[in-house]
C-alpha positions in Angstrom: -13.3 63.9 -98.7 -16.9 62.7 -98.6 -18.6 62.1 -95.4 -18.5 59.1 -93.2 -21.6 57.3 -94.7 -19.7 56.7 -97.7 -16.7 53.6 -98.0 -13.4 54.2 -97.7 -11.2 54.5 -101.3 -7.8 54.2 -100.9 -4.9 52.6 -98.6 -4.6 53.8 -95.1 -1.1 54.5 -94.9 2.4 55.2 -97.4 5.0 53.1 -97.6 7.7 53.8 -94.4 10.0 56.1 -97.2 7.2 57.5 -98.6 6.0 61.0 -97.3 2.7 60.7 -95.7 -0.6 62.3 -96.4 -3.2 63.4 -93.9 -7.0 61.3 -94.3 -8.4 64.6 -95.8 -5.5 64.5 -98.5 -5.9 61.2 -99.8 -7.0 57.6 -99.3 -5.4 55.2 -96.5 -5.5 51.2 -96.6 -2.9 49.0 -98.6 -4.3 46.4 -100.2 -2.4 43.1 -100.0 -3.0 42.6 -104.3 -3.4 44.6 -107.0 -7.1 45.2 -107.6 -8.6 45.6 -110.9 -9.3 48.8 -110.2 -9.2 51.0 -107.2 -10.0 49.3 -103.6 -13.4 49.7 -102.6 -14.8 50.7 -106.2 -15.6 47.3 -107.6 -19.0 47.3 -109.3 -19.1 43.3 -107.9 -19.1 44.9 -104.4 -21.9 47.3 -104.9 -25.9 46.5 -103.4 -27.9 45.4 -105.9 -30.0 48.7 -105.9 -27.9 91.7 -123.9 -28.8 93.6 -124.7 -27.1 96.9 -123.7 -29.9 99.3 -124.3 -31.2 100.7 -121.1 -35.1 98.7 -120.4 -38.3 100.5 -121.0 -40.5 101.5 -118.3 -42.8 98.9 -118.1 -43.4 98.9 -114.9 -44.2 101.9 -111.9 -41.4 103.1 -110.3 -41.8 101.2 -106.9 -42.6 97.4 -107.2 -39.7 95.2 -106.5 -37.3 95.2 -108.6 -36.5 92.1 -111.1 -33.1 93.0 -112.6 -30.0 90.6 -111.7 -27.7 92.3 -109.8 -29.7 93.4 -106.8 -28.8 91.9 -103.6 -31.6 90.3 -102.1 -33.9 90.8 -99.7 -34.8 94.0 -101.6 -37.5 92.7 -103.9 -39.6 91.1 -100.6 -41.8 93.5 -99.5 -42.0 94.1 -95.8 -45.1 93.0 -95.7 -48.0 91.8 -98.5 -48.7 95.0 -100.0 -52.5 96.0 -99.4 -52.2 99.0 -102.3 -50.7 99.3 -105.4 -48.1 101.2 -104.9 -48.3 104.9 -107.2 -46.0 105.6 -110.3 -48.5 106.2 -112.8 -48.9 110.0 -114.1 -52.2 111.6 -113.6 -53.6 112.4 -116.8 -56.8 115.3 -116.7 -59.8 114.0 -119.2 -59.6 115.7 -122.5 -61.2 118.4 -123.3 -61.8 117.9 -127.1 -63.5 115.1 -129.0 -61.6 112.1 -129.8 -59.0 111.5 -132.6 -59.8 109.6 -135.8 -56.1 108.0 -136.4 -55.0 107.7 -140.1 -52.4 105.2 -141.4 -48.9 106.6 -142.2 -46.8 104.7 -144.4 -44.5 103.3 -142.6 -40.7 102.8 -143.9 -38.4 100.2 -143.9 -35.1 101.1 -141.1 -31.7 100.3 -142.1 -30.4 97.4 -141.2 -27.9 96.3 -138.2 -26.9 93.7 -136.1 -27.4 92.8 -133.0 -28.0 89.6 -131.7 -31.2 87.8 -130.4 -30.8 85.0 -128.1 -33.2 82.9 -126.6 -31.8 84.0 -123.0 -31.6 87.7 -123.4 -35.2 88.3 -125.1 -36.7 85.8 -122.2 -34.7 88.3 -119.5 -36.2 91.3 -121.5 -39.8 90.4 -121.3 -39.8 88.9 -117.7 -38.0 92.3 -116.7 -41.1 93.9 -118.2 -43.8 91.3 -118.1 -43.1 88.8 -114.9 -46.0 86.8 -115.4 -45.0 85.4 -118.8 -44.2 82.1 -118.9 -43.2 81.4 -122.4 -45.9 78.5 -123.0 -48.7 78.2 -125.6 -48.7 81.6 -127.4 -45.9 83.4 -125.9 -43.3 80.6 -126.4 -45.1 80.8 -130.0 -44.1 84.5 -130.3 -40.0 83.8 -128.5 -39.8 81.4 -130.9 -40.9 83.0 -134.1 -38.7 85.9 -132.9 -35.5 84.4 -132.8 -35.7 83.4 -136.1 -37.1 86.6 -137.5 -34.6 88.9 -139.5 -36.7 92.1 -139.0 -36.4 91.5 -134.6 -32.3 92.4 -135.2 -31.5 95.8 -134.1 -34.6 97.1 -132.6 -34.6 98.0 -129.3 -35.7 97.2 -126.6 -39.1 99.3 -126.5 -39.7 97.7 -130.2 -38.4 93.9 -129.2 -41.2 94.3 -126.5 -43.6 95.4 -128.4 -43.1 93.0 -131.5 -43.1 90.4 -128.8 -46.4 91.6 -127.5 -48.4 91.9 -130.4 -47.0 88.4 -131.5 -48.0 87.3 -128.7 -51.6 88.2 -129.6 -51.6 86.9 -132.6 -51.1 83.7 -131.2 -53.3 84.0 -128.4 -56.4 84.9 -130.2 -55.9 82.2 -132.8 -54.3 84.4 -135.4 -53.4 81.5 -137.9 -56.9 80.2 -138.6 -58.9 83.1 -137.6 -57.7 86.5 -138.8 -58.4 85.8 -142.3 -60.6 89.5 -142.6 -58.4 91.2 -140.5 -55.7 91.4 -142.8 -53.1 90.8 -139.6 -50.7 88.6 -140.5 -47.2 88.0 -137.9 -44.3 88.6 -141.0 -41.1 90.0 -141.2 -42.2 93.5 -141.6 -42.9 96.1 -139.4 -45.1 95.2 -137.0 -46.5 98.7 -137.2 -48.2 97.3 -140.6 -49.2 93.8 -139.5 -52.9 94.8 -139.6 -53.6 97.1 -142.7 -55.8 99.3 -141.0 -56.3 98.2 -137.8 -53.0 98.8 -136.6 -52.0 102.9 -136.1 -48.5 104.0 -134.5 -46.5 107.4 -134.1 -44.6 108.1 -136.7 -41.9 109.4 -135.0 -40.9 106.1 -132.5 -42.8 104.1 -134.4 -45.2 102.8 -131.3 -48.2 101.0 -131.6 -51.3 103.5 -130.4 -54.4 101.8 -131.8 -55.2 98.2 -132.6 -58.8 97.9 -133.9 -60.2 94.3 -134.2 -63.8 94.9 -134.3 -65.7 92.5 -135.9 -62.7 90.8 -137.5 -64.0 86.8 -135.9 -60.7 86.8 -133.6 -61.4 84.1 -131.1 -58.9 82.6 -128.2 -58.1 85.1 -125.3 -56.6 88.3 -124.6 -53.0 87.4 -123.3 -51.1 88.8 -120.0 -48.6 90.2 -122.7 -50.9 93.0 -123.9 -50.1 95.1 -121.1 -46.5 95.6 -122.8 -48.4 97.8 -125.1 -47.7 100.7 -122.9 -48.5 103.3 -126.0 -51.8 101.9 -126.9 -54.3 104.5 -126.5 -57.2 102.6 -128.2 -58.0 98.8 -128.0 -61.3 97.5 -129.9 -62.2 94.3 -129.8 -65.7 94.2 -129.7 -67.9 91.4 -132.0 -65.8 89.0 -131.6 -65.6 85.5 -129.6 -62.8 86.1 -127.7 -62.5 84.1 -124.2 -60.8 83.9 -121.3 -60.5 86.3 -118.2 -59.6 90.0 -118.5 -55.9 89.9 -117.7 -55.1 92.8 -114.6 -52.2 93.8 -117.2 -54.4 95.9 -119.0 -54.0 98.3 -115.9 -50.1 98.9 -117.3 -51.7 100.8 -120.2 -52.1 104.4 -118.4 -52.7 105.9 -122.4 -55.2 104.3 -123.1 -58.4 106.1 -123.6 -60.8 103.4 -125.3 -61.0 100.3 -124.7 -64.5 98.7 -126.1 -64.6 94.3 -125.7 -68.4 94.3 -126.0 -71.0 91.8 -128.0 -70.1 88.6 -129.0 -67.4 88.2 -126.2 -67.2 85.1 -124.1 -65.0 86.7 -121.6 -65.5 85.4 -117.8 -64.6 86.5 -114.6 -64.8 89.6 -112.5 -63.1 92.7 -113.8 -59.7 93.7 -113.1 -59.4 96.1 -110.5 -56.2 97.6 -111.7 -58.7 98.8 -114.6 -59.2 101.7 -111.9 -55.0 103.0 -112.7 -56.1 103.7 -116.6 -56.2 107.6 -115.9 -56.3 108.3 -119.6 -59.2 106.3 -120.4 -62.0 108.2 -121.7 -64.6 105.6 -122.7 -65.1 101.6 -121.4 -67.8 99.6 -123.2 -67.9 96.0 -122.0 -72.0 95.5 -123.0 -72.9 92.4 -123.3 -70.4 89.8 -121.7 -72.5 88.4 -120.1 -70.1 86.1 -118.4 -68.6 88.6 -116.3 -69.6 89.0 -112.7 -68.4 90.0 -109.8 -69.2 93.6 -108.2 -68.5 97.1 -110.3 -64.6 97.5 -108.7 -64.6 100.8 -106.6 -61.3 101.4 -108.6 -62.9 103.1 -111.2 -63.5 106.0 -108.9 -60.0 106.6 -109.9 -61.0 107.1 -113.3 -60.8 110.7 -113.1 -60.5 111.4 -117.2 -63.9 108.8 -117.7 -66.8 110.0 -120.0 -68.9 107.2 -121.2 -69.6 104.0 -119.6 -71.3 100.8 -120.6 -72.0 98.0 -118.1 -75.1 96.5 -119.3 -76.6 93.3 -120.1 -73.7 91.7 -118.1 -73.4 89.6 -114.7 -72.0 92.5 -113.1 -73.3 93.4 -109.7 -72.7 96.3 -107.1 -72.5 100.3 -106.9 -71.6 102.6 -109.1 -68.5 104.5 -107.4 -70.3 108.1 -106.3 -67.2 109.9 -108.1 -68.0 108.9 -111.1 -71.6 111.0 -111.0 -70.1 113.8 -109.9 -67.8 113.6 -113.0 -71.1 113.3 -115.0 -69.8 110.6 -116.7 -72.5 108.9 -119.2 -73.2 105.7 -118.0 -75.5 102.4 -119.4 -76.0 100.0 -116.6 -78.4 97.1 -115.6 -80.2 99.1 -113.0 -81.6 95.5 -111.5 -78.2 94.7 -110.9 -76.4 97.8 -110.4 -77.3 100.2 -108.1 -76.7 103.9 -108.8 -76.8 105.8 -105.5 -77.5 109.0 -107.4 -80.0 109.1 -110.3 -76.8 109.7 -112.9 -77.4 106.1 -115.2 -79.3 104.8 -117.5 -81.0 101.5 -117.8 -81.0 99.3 -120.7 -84.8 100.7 -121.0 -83.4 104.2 -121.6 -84.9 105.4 -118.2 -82.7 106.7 -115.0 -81.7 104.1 -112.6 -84.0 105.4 -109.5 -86.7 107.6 -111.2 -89.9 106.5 -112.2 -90.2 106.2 -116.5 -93.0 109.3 -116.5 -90.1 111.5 -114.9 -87.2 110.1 -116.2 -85.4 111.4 -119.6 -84.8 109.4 -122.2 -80.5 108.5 -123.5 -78.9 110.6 -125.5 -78.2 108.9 -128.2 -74.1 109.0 -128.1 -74.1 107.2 -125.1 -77.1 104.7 -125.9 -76.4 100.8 -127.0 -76.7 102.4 -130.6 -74.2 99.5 -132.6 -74.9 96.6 -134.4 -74.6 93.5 -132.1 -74.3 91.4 -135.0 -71.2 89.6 -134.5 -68.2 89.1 -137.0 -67.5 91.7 -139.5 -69.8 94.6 -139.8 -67.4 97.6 -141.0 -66.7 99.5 -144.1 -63.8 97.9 -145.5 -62.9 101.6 -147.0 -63.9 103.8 -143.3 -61.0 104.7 -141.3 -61.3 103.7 -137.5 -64.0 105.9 -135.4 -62.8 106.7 -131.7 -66.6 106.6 -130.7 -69.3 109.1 -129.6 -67.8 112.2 -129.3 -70.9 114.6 -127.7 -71.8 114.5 -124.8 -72.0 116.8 -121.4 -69.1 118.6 -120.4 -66.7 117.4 -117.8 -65.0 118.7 -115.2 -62.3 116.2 -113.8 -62.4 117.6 -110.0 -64.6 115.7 -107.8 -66.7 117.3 -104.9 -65.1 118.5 -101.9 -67.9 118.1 -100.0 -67.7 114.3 -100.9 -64.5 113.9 -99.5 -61.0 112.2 -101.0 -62.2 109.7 -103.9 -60.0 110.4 -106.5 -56.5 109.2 -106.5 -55.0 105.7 -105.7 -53.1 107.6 -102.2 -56.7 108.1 -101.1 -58.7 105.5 -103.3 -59.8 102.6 -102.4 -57.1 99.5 -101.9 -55.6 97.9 -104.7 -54.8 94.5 -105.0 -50.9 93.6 -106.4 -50.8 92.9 -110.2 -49.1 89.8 -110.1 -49.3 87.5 -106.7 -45.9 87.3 -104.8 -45.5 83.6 -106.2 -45.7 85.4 -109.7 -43.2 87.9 -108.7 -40.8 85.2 -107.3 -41.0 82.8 -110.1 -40.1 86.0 -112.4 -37.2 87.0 -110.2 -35.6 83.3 -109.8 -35.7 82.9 -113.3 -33.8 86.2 -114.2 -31.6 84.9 -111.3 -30.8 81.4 -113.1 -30.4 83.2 -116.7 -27.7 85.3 -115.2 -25.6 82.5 -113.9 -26.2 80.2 -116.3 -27.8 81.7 -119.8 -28.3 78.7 -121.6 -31.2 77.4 -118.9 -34.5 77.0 -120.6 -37.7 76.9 -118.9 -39.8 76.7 -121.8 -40.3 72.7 -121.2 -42.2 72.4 -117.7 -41.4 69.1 -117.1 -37.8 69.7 -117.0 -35.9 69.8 -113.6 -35.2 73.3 -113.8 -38.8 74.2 -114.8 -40.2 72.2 -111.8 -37.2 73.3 -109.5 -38.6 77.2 -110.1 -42.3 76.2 -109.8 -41.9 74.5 -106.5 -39.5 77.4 -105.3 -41.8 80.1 -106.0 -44.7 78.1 -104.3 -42.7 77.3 -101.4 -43.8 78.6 -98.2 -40.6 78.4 -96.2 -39.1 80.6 -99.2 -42.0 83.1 -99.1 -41.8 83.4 -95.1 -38.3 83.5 -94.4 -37.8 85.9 -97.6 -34.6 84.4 -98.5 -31.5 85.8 -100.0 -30.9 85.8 -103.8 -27.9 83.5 -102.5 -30.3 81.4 -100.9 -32.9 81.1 -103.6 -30.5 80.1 -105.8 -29.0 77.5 -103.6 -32.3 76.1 -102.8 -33.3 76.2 -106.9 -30.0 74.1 -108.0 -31.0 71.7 -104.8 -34.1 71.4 -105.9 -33.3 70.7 -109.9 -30.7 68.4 -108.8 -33.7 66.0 -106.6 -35.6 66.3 -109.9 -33.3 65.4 -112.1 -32.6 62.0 -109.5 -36.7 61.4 -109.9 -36.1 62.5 -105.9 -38.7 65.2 -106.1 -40.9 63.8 -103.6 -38.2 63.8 -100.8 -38.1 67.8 -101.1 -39.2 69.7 -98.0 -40.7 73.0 -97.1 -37.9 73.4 -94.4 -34.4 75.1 -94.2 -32.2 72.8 -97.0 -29.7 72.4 -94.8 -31.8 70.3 -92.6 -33.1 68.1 -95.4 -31.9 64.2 -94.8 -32.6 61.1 -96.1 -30.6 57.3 -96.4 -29.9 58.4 -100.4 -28.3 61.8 -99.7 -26.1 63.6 -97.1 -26.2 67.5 -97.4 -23.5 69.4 -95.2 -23.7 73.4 -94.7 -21.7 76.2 -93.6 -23.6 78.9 -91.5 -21.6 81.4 -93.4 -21.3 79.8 -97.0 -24.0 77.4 -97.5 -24.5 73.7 -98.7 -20.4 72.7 -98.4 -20.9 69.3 -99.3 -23.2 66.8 -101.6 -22.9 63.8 -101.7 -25.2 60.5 -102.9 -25.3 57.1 -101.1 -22.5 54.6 -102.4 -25.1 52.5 -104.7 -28.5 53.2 -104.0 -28.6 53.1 -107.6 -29.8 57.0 -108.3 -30.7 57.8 -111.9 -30.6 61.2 -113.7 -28.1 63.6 -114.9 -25.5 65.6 -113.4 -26.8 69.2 -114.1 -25.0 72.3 -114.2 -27.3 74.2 -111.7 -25.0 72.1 -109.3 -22.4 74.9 -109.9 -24.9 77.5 -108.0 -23.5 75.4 -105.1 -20.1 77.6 -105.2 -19.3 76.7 -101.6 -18.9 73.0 -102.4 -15.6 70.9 -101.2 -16.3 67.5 -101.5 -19.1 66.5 -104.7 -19.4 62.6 -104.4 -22.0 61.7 -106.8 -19.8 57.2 -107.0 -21.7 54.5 -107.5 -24.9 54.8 -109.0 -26.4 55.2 -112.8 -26.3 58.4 -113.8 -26.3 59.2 -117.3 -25.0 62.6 -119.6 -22.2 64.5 -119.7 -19.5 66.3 -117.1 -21.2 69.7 -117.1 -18.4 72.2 -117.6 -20.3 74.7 -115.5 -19.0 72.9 -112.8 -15.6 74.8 -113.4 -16.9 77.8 -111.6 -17.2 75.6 -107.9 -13.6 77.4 -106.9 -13.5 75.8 -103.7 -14.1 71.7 -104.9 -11.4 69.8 -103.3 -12.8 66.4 -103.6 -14.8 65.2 -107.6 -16.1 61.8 -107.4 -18.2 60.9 -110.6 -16.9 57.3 -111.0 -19.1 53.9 -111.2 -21.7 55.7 -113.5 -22.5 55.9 -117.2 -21.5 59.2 -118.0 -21.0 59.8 -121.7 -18.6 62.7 -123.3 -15.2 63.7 -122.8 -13.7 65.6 -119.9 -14.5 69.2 -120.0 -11.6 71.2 -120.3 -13.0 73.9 -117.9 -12.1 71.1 -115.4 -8.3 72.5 -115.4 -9.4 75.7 -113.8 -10.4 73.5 -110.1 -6.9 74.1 -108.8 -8.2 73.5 -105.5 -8.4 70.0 -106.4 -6.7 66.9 -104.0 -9.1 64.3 -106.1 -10.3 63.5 -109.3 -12.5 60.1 -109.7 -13.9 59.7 -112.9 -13.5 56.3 -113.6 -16.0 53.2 -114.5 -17.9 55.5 -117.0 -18.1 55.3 -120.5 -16.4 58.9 -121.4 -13.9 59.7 -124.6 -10.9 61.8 -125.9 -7.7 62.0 -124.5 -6.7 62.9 -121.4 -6.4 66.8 -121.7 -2.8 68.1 -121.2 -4.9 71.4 -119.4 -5.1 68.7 -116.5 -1.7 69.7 -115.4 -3.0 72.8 -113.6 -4.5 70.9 -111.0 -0.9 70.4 -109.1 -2.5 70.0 -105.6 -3.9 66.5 -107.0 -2.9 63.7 -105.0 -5.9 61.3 -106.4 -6.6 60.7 -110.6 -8.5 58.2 -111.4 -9.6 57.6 -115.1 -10.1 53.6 -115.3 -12.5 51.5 -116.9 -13.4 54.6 -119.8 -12.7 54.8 -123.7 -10.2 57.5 -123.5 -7.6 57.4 -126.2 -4.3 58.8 -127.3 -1.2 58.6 -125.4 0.0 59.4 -121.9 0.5 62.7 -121.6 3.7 63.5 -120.3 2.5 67.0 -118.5 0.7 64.9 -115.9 4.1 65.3 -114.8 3.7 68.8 -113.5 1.0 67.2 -110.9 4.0 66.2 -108.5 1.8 65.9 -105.3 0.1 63.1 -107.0 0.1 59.5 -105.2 -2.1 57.6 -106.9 -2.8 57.5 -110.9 -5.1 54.8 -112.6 -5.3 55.1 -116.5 -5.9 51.0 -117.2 -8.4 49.9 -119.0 -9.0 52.4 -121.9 -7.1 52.5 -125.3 -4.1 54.5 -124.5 -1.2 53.8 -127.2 2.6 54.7 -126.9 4.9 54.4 -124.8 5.4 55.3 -121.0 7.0 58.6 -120.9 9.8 59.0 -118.9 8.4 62.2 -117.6 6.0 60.7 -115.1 9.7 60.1 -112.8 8.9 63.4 -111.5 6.2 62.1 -109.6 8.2 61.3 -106.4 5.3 60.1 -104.1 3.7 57.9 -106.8 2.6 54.8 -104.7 0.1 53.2 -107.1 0.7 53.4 -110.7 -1.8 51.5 -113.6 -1.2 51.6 -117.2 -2.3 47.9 -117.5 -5.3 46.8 -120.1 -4.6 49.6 -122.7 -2.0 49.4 -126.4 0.4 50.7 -124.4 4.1 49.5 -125.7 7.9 49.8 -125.5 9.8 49.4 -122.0 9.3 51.3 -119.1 12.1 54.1 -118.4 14.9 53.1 -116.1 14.0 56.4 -113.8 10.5 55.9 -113.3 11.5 52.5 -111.7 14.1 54.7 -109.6 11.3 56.6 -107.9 10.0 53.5 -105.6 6.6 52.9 -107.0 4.9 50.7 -104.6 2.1 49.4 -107.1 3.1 49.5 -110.4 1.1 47.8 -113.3 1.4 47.2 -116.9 0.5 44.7 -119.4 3.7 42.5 -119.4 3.1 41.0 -122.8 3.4 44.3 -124.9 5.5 46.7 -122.0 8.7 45.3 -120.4 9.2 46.4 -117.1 12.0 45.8 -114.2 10.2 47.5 -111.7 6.3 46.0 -112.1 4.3 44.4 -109.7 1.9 42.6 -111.6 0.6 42.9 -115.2 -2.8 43.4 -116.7 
């Protein structure tokens, strides 16, 4: 039964033959006259207010884990992690020049099926990519995907990686701006979206190269580019791109070039997870001026590192001591940049730190020796240059005598990839799709895109490091005060202890929330959501009495323990779900005063611990069931005012401790069976003109 703050619905007490029922079992005063509809619930009375495939290794081997499944606390970290944890090989600097990659054709795979769903490609990428948030170009890229015949049947490495470079596409304004490119998103390969720009392995058919230079590409570089995890070489140099340098590039260990120099309008300070990119071999970011921020010590780290350009940009700092010692060629501002030992150039062509009469001049592989012309510049008919490939020879093992430098155990710190309110967000979302795969969070203004927002930026969550039990619990409270335009009333506190004069929330220390109910007319709007079957512990939902609007969720099926369903005096919409049958926990069922359809399903009679049913006041149609007489702990049935037709089935006889029965106000003819009168129906009601009756009260 609902709490105390909310009226009383029923008679207080049987008839003196009638067995009688306990308050929690069923309602208790005996009204004098036969009400229109049951006592206390006269609007008149109210205020006036997957895939299967195993998931690629996107991630190192020690962050938290996202997948559904794990109990929780395990993906809160003890503490805020002050280094990125290690589960990146080491990869030694190579020893021979760079690769020129030539297209191979690329054939067309045998088709199969498997299907895409919006659900299970959104739990794919945030299992890889936790920072995606399927807005602006990577809800562009889910979307094009689910309609895309080439996406069924690849795997999970290729889904990813055709989401990716989708994803890029739209990012960097690949409709209106890739005309030169020759990139187009189709339902091909996506190994031969860009002509020759694009380069893969023949064998897996993994993207290694994309090669933009010069190609006008404008927008920004999105978060998604770090699913790329075989890229070895990313050029995007002469071009207007925008935007920060997203700290996912650090996920691409292969990589060995990565040139986004001239032209660029990127901002910001640079990612110090740059510093895990073992493999890289050459980093050319001249000319962005609208970086800043100090060189990252990170790139000590970069143990395989040969040529380096930093100039003309707002960077500030020291060159990490390592990197001399590595002899790696480097191009700096020396104004700016200071070079502890005379091992970098100046944009002059002089050492940083020696005078110009003593200093030696650049060699020319490592000096600013391209085009800055912006847009495109190439030989349509060249194949794709990795860079200078001269240069001084290397050798990858730092100075002893310098101490530890190398290595992220002894490195400097990093800082996380994604912030713990990233990470949460990510993990609460796989957490929802599990329970209930048809949630979308791809509008942001929807209760359950708000609910997830304000969760994952809720200190009391972040501090007390809640249970995956307990996140969702406080998720499906928290869509539910959305959904009622409530928002404002939510608290950073224990959800439990939340109160106000529109709401009463009741919890078990062992189970949970046990009990929601709202305020008997304080005229609450919204919908009744399914996230409200999270709330597994519930027994009494009492939702009488206001304007809410929708459907019955069927999702609510799954609340094992509900003993007590109050819906009525709204304007929900629908018919009943049949799921509904499966609540055989059920003492009451109010779903009256609404405006839902359909019979009355026959699936109902499962519920045979009902002592309350109350369908009034709707449009329901058909006739009276006659397996409502398997519900023979049933007291009280009101079916008047829909558009019942028929006759009254003798059946309903075997409901011995009927003591209110209304059929009145529907087409309902015929006379009523000798043996229902035999039972002793207290209340009986029927509309005398069209039903004769011995045994009837009153009539409609």
């Amino acid at each position: 039964m609902a709490p105390s703050l909310f009226p009383t619905k029923a008679p207080t007490q049987f008839p003196t033959d009638t067995p009688s029922l306990s308050a929690t079992e069923g309602p208790s005063s005996t009204p004098s006259e036969k009400p229109s509809h049951p006592p206390s619930e006269n609007p008149s009375n109210l205020p006036s207010e997957p895939p299967t495939t195993s998931q690629p290794t996107m991630f190192p081997t020690n962050p938290p884990s996202f997948l559904p499944g794990k109990t929780a606390p395990s993906f809160w970290p003890s503490d805020v992690p002050t280094a990125y944890p290690s589960g990146f090989p080491s990869t030694a600097a190579p020893s021979t020049p760079l690769p020129t990659f030539i297209p191979t054709p690329i054939p067309t795979p045998a088709p199969t099926h498997r299907l895409i769903t919006r659900q299970s490609l959104e739990r794919l990428v945030l299992s890889a990519s936790p920072g995606t948030d399927f807005i602006g170009a990577s809800g562009q890229a889910l979307d094009w995907m689910l309609l895309d015949p080439f996406s069924v049947g690849l795997s999970d490495d290729r889904l990813l990686q055709r989401f990716s470079m989708a994803t890029l596409w739209f990012s960097t304004d690949g409709p209106t701006r890739w005309g030169y490119s020759g990139w187009a998103v189709s339902d091909q390969n996506e190994c031969g979206w860009g002509d020759r720009d694009v380069h893969f392995h023949s064998g897996t058919y993994m993207v290694r190269e994309i090669d933009l230079s010069g190609d006008s590409v404008s927008g920004r570089l999105p978060i998604e580019i770090g699913l790329l995890t075989d890229l070895e070489v990313l050029k995007l140099d002469r071009n207007p791109i925008g935007g920060t340098l997203p700290s996912e590039l650090g996920f691409l260990t292969d990589l060995t070039v990565l040139h986004i120099f001239f032209c660029n309008q990127v901002t910001g300070m640079i990612p110090t997870e740059l510093g895990l990119m073992k493999s890289l071999v050459e980093l050319r970011l001249t000319g962005d001026l609208g970086l800043t921020g100090p060189v990252p010590e990170q790139f000590g780290n970069l143990v395989g590192l040969q040529r380096l350009w930093l100039d003309e940009t707002g960077v500030t700092g020291t060159i990490p001591v390592s990197l001399c010692t590595q002899q790696v060629n480097m191009v700096i501002d020396c104004a700016e940049i200071e070079c502890t030992i005379p091992c970098c150039y100046d944009v002059d062509g002089t050492v940083c730190g020696l005078e110009p009469s003593t200093s030696p001049t650049w060699s020319p592989t490592i000096g600013p020796s391209l085009n800055p012309t912006c847009g495109p510049t190439r030989d349509p008919t060249s194949s794709p240059s990795m860079g200078p490939t001269s240069g001084p020879s290397i050798d990858p093992t730092p100075d002893p005598s310098l101490g530890p430098t190398v290595g992220p155990s002894s490195g400097p710190t990093f800082s996380p990839f994604v912030s713990p309110v990233t990470i949460l967000r990510s993990h609460l979302r796989v957490l929802v799709l599990e329970l209930l795969p048809t949630t979308s969070f791809s509008d942001l203004s929807s209760p359950q895109s708000r609910a997830v927002e304000w969760v994952a930026n809720d200190s009391y969550t972040h501090s007390e490091q809640l249970s995956d039990d307990r996140l969702l619990q406080r998720f499906a409270l928290a869509a539910v005060f959305f959904s009622f335009s409530r928002g404002a009333s939510l608290e950073q506190t224990d959800e439990c202890g939340w109160v106000g004069d529109w709401f009463e929330i009741n919890c078990d220390s062992g189970s949970g929330v046990v009990s929601f109910c709202l305020g008997w007319g304080k005229g609450v709007t919204g919908t009744v959501l399914p996230e409200l079957s999270v709330l597994t512990a519930l027994t009494p939902l009492d939702l009488d009495a206001n304007s809410l609007a929708g459907s019955i969720p069927p999702q609510l099926s799954t609340l094992t323990a509900l003993e007590e369903l109050s819906v009525s005096i709204n304007d929900l919409t629908g018919t009943i779900p049949p799921e509904l049958s499966t609540l055989t926990t059920l003492t009451w069922l109010s779903l009256g005063l609404n405006q839902l359809t359909g019979t009355i399903l026959t699936q109902l009679s499962t519920l045979t611990v009902l002592r309350w049913l109350h369908l009034s006041s709707n449009q329901h149609t058909g006739t009276v069931p006659t397996q409502l007489s398997d519900l023979n702990s049933l007291g009280w049935l009101f079916l008047s005012d829909n558009q019942f037709t028929g006759t009254v089935p003798s059946q309903l006889a075997g409901l011995t401790l009927l003591f209110d029965l209304c059929l009145d106000s529907n087409q309902l003819t015929g006379t009523v069976p000798s043996e229902l009168c035999a039972i002793g129906i207290t209340r009986f009601y029927v509309d005398c003109a069209e039903v004769e009756c011995a045994c009837c009260v009153g009539c409609g």
